[in-house]
C-alpha positions as CSV (number, residue, x, y, z in Angstrom):
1,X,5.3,1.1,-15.7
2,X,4.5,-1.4,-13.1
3,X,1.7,-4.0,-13.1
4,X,-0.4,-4.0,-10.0
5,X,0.7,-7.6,-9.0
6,X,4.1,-6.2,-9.0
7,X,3.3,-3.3,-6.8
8,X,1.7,-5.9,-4.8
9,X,4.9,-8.2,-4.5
10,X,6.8,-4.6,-3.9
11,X,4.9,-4.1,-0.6
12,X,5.5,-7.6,0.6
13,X,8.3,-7.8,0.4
14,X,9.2,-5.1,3.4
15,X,6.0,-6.3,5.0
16,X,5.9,-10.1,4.6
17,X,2.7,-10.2,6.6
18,X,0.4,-7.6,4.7
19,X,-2.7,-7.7,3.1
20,X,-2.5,-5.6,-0.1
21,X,-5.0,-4.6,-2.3
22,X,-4.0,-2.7,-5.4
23,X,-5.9,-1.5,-7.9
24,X,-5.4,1.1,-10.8
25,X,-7.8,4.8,-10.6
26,X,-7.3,5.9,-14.6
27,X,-7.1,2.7,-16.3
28,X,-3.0,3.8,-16.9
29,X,-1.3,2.5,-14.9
30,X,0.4,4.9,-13.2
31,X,-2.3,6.3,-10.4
32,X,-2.8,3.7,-8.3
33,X,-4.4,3.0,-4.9
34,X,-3.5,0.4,-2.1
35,X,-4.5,-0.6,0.9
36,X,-2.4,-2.2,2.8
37,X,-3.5,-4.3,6.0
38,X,-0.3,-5.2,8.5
39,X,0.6,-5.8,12.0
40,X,3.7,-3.9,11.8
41,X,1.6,-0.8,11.6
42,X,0.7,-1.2,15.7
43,X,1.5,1.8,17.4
44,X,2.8,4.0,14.8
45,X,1.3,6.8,13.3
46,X,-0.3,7.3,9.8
47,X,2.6,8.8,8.4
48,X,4.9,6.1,9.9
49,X,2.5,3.5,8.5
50,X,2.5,5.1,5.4
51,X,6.6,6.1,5.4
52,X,6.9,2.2,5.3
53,X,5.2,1.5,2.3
54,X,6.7,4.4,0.1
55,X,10.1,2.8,1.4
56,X,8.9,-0.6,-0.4
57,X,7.8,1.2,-3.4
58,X,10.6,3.9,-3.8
59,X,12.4,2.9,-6.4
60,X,8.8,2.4,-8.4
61,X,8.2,5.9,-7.2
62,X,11.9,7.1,-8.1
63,X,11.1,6.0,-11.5
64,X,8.0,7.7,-11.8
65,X,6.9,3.4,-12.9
66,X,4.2,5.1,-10.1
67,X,3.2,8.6,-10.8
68,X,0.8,8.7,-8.1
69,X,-0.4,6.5,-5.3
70,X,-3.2,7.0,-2.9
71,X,-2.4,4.9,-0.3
72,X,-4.7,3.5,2.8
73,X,-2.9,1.8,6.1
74,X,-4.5,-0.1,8.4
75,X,-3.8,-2.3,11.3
76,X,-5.4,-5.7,11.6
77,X,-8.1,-4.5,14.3
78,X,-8.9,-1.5,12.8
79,X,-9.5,-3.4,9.3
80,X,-11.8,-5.4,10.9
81,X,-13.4,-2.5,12.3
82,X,-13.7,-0.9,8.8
83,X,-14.5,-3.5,7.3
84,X,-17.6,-4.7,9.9
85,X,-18.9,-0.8,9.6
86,X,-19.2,-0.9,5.7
């Protein structure tokens, strides 16, 4: 099992300039949900956005450290959107 400032660290790694915020949806540790703010997301597609964070968290994943993570990609102008609209 990974802690979620691991998981965290994980996704910074591939994207150094990403907001992350992880946080655990059972209380064990193993179904998790992230959202992940980055510039590197511009002009790809939700499934490329979201390709690149499964490729920082494979091994995690691999392991099954991560049994399950719900995962939310966003680019820096459309966070602000969201987050100005909630």
């Amino acid at each position: 099992m990974v802690n979620l400032e691991q998981v965290k660290t994980m996704i910074q790694t591939k994207l150094p300039d990403a907001q992350v915020k992880v946080q655990d949806l059972t209380g064990g540790g193993d179904h998790l949900e992230a959202i992940v703010v980055s510039s590197e997301f511009e002009g790809k597609t939700r499934v490329k956005q979201h390709q690149l964070v499964y490729g920082a968290l494979q091994e995690a994943m691999a392991t099954e450290a991560i049994h399950a993570l719900a995962l939310k990609t966003y680019t820096p102008d459309a966070w602000k959107a969201v987050s100005q609209a909630g």
